[in-house]
VOBA-1610 file (N, C-alpha, C; in pm, whole numbers, padded with zeros to 5 digits, always signed):
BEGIN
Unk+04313-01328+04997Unk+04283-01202+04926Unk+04315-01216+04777Unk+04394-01265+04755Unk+04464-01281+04586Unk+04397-01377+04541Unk+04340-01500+04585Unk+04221-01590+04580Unk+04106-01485+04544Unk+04044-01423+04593Unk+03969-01353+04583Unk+03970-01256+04442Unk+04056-01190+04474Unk+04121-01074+04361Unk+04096-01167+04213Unk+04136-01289+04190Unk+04146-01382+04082Unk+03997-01390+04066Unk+03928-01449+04165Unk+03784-01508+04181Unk+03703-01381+04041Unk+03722-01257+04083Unk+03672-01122+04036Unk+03695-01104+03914Unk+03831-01134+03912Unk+03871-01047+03818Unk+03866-01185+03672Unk+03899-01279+03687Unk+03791-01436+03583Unk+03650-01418+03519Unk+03552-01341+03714Unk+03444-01320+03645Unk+03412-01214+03531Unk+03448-01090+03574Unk+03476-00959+03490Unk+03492-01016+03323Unk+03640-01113+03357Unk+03652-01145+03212Unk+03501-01251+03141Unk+03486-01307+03213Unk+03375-01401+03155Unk+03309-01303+03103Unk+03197-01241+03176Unk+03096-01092+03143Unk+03115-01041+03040Unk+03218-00991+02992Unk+03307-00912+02899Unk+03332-01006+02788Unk+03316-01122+02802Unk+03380-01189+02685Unk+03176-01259+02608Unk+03086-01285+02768Unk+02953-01340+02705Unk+02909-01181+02624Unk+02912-01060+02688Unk+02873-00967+02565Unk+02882-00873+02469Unk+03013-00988+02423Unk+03132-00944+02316Unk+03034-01048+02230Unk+02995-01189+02292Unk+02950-01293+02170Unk+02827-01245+02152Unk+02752-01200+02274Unk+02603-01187+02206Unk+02611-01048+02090Unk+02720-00967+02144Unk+02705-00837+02036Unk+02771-00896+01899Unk+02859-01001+01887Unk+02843-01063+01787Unk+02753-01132+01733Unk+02673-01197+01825Unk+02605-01298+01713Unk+02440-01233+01691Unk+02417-01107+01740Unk+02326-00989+01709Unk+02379-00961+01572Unk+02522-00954+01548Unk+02518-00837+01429Unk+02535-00968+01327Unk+02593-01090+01354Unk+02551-01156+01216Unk+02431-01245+01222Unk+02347-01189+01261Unk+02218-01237+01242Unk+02130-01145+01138Unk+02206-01032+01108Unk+02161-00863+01025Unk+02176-00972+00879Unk+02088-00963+00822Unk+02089-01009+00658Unk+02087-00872+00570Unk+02161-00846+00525Unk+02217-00720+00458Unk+02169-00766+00291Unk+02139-00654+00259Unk+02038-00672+00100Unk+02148-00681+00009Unk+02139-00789-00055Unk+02219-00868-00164Unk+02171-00834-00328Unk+02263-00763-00365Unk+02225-00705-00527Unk+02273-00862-00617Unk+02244-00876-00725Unk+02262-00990-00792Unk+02395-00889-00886Unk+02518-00933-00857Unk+02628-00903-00952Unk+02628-00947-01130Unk+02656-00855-01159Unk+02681-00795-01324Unk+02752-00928-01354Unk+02730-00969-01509Unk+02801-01008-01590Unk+02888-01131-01496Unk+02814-01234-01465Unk+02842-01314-01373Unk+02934-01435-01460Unk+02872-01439-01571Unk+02900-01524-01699Unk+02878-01450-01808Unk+03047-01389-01851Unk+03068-01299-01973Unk+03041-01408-02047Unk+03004-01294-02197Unk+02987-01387-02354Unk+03070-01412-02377Unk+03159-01512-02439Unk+03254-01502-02543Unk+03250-01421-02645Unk+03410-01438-02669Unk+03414-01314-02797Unk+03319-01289-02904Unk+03349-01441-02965Unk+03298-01454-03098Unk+03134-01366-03114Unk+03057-01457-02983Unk+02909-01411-02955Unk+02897-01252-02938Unk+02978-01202-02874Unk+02998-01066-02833Unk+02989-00987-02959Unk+03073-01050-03059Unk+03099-00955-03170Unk+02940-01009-03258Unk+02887-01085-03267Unk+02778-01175-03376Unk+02697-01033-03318Unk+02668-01036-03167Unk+02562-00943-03111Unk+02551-00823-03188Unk+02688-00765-03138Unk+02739-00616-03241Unk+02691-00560-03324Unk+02698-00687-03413Unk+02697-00686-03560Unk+02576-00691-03593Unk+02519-00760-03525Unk+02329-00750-03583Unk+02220-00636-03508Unk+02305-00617-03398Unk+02210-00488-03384Unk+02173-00363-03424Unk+02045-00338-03494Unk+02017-00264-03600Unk+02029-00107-03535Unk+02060-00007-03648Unk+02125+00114-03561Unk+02026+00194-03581Unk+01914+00225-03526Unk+01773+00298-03511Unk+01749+00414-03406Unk+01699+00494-03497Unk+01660+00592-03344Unk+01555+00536-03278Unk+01540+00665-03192Unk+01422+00648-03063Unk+01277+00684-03157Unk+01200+00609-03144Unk+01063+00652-03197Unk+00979+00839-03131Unk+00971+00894-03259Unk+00929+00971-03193Unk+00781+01036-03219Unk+00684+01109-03117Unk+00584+01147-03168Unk+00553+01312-03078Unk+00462+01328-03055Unk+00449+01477-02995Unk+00484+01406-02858Unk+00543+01491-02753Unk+00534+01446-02613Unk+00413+01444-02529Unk+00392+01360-02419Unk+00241+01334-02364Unk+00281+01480-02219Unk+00201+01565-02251Unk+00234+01605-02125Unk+00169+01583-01946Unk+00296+01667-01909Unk+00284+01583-01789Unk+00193+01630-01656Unk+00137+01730-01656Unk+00054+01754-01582Unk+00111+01830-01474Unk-00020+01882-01375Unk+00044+01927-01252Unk+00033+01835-01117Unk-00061+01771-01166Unk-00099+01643-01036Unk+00052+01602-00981Unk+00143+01577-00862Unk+00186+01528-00807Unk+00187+01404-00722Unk+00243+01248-00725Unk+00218+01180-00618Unk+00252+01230-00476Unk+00222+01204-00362Unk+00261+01234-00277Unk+00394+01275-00223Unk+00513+01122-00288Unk+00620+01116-00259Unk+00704+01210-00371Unk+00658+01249-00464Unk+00727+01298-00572Unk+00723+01474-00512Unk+00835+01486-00412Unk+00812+01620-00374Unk+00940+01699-00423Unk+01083+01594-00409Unk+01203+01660-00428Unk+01227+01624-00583Unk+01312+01713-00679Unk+01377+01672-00793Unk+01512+01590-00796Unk+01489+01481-00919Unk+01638+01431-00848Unk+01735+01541-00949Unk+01869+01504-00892Unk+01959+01567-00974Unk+02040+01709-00913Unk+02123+01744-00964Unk+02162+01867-00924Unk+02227+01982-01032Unk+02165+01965-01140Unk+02253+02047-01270Unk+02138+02072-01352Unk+02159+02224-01402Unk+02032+02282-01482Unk+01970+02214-01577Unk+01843+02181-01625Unk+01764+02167-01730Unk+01824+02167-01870Unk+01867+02089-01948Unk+01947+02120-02056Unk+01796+02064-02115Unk+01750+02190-02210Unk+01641+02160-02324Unk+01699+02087-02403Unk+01805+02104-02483Unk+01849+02033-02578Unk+01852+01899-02617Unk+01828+01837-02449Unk+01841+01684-02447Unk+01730+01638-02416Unk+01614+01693-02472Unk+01498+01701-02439Unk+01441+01577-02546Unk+01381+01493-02594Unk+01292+01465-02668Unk+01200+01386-02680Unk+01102+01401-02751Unk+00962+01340-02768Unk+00977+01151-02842Unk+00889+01107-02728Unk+00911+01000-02749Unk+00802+00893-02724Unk+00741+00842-02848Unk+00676+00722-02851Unk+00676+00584-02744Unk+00548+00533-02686Unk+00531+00456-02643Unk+00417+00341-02691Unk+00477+00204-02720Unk+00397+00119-02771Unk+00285+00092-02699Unk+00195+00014-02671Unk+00072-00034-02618Unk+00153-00138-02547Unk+00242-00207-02588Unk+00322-00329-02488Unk+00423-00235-02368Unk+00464-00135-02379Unk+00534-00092-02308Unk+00525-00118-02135Unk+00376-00113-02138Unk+00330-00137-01997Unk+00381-00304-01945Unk+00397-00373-02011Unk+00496-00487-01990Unk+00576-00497-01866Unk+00698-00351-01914Unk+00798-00326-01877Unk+00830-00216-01808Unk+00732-00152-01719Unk+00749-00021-01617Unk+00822-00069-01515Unk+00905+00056-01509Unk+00958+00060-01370Unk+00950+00166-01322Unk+01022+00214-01173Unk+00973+00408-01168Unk+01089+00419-01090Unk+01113+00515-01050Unk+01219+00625-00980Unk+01206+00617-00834Unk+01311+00574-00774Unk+01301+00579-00613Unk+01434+00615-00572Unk+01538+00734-00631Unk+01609+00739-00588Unk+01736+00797-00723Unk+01803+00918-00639Unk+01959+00911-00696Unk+02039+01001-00678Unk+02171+00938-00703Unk+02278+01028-00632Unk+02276+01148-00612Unk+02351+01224-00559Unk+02295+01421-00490Unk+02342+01471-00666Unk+02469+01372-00692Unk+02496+01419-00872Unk+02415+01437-00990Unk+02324+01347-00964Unk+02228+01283-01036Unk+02285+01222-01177Unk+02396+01143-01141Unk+02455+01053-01229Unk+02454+00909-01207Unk+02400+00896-01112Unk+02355+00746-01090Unk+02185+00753-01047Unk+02127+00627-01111Unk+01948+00623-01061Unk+01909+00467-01022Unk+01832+00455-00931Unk+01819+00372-00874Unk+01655+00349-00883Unk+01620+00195-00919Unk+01449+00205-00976Unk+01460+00103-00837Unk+01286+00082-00932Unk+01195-00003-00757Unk+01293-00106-00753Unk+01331-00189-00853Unk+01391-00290-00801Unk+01549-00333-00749Unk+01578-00196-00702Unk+01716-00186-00670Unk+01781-00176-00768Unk+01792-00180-00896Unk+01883-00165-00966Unk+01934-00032-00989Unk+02092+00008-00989Unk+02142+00104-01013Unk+02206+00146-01170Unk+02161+00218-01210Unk+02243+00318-01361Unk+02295+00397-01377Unk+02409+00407-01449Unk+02442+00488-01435Unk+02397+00591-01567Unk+02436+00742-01541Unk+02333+00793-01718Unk+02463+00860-01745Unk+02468+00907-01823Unk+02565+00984-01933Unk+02530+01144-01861Unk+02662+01175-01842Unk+02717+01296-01772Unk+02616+01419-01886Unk+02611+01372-02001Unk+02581+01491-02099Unk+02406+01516-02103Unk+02383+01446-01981Unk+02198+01455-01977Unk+02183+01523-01858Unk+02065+01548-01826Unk+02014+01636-01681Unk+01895+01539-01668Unk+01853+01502-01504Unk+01725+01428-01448Unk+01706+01545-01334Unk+01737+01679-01371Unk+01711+01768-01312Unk+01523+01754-01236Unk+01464+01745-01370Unk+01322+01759-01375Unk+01264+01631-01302Unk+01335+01506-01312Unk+01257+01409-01265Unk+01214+01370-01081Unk+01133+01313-01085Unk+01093+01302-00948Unk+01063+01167-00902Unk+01086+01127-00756Unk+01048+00979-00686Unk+00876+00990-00742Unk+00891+00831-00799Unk+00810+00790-00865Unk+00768+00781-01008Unk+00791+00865-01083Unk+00830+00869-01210Unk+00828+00725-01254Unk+00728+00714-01361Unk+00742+00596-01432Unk+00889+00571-01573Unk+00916+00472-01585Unk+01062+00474-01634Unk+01036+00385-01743Unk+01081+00329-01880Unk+01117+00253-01963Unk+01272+00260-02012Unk+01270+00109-01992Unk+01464+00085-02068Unk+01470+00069-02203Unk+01492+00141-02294Unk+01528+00055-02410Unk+01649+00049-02468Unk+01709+00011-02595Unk+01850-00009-02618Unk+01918+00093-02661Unk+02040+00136-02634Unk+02098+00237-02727Unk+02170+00162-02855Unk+02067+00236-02993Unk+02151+00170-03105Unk+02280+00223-03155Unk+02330+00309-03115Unk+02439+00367-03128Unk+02549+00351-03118Unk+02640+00307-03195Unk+02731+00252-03188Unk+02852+00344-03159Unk+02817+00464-03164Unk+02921+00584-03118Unk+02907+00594-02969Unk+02817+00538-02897Unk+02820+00569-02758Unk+02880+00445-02647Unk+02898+00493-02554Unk+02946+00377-02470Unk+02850+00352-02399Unk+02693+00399-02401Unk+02606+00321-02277Unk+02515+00223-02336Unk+02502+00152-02319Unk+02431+00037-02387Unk+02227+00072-02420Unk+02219+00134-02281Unk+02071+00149-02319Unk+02036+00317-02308Unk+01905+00301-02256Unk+01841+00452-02229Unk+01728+00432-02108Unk+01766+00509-02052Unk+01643+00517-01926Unk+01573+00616-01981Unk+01397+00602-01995Unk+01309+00709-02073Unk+01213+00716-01988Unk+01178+00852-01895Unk+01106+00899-01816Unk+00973+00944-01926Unk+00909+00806-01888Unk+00734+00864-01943Unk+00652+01003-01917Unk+00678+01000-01758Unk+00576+01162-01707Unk+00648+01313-01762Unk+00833+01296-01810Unk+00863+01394-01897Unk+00855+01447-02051Unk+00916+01269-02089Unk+00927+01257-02224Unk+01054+01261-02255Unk+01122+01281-02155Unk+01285+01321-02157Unk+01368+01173-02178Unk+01514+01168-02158Unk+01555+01035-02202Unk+01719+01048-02143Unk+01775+00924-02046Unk+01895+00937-02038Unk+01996+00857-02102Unk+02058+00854-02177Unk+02202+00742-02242Unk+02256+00657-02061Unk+02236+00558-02068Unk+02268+00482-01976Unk+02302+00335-01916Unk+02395+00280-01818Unk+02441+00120-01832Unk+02431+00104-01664Unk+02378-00025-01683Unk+02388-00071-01563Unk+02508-00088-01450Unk+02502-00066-01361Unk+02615-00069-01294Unk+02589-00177-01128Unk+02468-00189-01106Unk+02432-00264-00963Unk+02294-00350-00971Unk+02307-00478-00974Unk+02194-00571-01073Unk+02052-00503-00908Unk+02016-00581-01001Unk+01859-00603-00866Unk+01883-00611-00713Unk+01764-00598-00647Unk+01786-00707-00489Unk+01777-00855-00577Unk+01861-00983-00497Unk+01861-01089-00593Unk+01674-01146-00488Unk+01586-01191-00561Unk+01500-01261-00564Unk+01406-01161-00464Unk+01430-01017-00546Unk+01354-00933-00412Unk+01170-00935-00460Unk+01135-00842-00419Unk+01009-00821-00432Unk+00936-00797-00571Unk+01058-00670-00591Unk+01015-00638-00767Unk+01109-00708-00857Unk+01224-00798-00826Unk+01305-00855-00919Unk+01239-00965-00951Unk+01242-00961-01145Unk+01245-01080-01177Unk+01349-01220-01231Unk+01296-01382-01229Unk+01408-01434-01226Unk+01369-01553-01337Unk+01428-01631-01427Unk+01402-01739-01474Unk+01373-01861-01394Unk+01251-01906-01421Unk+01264-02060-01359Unk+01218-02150-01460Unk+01235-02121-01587Unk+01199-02268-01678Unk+01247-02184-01808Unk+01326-02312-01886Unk+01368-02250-02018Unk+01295-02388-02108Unk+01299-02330-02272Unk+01287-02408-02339Unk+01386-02356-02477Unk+01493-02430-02472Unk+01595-02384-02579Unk+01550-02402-02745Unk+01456-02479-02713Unk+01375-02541-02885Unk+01332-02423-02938Unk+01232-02446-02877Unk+01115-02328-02920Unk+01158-02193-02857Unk+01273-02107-02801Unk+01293-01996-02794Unk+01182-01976-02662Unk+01160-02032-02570Unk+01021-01962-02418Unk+01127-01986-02311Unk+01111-01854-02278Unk+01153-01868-02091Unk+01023-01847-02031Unk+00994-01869-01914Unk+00950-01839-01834Unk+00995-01810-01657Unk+00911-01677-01651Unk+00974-01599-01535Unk+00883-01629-01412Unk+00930-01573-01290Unk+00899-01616-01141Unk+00723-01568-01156Unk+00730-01460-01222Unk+00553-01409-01194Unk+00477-01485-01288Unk+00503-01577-01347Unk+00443-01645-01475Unk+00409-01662-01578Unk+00491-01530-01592Unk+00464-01498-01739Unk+00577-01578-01863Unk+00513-01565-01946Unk+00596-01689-02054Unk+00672-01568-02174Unk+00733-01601-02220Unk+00870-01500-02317Unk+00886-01566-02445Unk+00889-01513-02595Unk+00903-01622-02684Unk+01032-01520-02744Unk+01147-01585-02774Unk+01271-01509-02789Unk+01261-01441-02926Unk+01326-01393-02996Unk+01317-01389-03123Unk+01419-01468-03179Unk+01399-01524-03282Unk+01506-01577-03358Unk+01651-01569-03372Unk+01623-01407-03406Unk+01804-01401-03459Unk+01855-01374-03325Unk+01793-01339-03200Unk+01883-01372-03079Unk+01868-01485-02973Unk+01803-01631-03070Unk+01867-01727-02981Unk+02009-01801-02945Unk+02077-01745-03024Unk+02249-01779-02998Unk+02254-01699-02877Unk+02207-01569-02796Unk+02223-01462-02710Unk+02175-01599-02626Unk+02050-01624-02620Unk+01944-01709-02497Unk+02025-01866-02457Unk+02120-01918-02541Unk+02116-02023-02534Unk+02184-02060-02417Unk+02301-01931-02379Unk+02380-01958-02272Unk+02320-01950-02117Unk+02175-01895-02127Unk+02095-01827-01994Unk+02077-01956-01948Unk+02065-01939-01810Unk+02043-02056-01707Unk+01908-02006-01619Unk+01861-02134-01574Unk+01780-02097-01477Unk+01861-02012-01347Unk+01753-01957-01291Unk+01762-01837-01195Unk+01828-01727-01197Unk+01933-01688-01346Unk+01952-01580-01413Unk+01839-01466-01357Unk+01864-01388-01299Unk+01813-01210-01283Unk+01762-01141-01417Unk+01648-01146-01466Unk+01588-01005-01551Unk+01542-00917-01547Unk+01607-00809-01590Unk+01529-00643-01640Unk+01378-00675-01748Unk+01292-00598-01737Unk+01204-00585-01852Unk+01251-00468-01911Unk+01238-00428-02017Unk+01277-00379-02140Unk+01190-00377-02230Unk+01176-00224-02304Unk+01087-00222-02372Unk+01174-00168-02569Unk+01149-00281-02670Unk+01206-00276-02796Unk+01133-00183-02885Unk+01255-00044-02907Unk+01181+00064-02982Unk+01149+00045-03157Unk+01216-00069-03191Unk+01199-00116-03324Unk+01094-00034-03363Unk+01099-00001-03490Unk+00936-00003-03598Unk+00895-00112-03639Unk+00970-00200-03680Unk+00978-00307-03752Unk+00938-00429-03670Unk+00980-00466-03579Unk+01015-00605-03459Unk+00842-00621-03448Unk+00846-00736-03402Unk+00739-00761-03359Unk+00772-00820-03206Unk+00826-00796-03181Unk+00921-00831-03057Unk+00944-00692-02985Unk+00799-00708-02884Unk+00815-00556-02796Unk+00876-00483-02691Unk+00934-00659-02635Unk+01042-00598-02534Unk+01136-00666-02538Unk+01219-00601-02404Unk+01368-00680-02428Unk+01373-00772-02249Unk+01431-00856-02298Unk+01471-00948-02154Unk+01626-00910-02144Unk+01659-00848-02019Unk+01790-00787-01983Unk+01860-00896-01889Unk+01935-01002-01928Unk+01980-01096-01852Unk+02108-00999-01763Unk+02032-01020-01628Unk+02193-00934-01497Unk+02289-01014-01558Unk+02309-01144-01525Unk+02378-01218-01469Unk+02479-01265-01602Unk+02460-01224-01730Unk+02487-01246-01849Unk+02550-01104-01905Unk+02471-00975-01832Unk+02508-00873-01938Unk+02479-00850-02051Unk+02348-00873-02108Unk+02315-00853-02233Unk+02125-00880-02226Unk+02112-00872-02323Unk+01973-00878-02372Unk+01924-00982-02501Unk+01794-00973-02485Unk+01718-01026-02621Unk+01585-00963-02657Unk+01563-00972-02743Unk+01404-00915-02765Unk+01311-01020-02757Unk+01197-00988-02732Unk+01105-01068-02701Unk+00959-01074-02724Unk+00877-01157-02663Unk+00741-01035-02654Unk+00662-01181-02556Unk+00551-01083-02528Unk+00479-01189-02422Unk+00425-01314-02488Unk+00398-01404-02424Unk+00366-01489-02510Unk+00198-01560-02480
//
């Protein structure tokens, strides 16, 4: 009988122990979506401060706002955000002919609406002192830089279908090598050209190849669009993996 009793109670454990492994090796077989981490390789000082120092302190280009219509996409049903309409932080804002370069759109953000999340996974955060009350999933988006040296967010998220604009910094890079992320796969340090995964070629600008020199292949980029008057350099290449930028233009 105790022969027995053992016989049972071995098997029980076996049973119990084969689908303990299969419910393990089910759950690490789950590939869980991998953001490409921030500032993987900080600048040095010196570079940090050169950057600073040459970036020119410009407003946002402005012209009448394009308005936005009543047409709705499908998905654009809820507003993001949760805090009233502040007009004040309202303004009209110019878009180059290169801008289209560098679209991204709206798929998402916190119930606060202090964090936003575009197609390509990347998360921002915006400046408490703005409202995305008005904006909606899908919303086309442009990044450009904040020249402001009084502020702490580095760029601006600028909702095309409003005209509106948020002060804002990255906080959660891309999916790494996702669908809409782009990535370096060929540099040329001479002549100032990267070239990216979709094939498109990049010619740096000058005064920020000391910025480019440190980028490596398979570095993570934002497109970015450069509000300059002046530049001939229409967008910006947003290195994740670096934390910083350069201006650029297609090549």
């Amino acid at each position: 009988m105790n022969r027995k009793i053992l016989t049972l109670t071995l098997s029980c454990i076996f049973s119990l122990s084969s689908l303990s492994t299969a419910a393990f090796c089910v759950e690490t077989q789950e590939s869980p979506t991998e953001h490409v981490s921030i500032s993987i390789r900080p600048m040095n000082e010196e570079n940090r401060r050169k950057m600073k120092d040459q970036r020119e302190e410009l407003p946002l280009l402005e012209t009448v706002e394009a308005a936005r219509g009543e047409k709705e996409l499908p998905n654009m049903q809820q507003p993001l955000g949760a805090r009233p309409a502040k007009m004040g932080h309202k303004k009209e804002y110019y878009y180059n002919n290169h801008s289209s370069n560098a679209i991204h759109w709206v798929i998402g953000a916190s119930i606060d609406g202090t964090i936003l999340e575009l197609e390509d996974g990347s998360n921002w955060k915006l400046s408490p002192n703005y409202s995305v009350i008005n904006w909606r999933v899908g919303d086309p988006i442009a990044i450009t830089p904040n020249h402001s040296f009084l502020s702490e967010y580095n760029y601006y998220v600028v909702n095309k279908a409003t005209g509106s604009y948020v002060a804002a910094d990255l906080i959660l890079g891309p999916i790494a090598f996702g669908s809409y992320t782009h990535w370096i796969i060929g540099m040329d340090y001479t002549s100032g050209h990267v070239y990216l995964e979709n094939g498109s070629t990049w010619t740096i600008s000058s005064n920020d190849l000391f910025i480019f020199n440190d980028w490596a292949i398979n570095d993570t980029i934002i497109l970015g669009s450069n509000d300059s008057w002046f530049s001939c350099y229409d967008n910006l290449l947003i290195n994740v993996n670096m934390n910083n930028y350069v201006r650029a233009r297609k090549y």
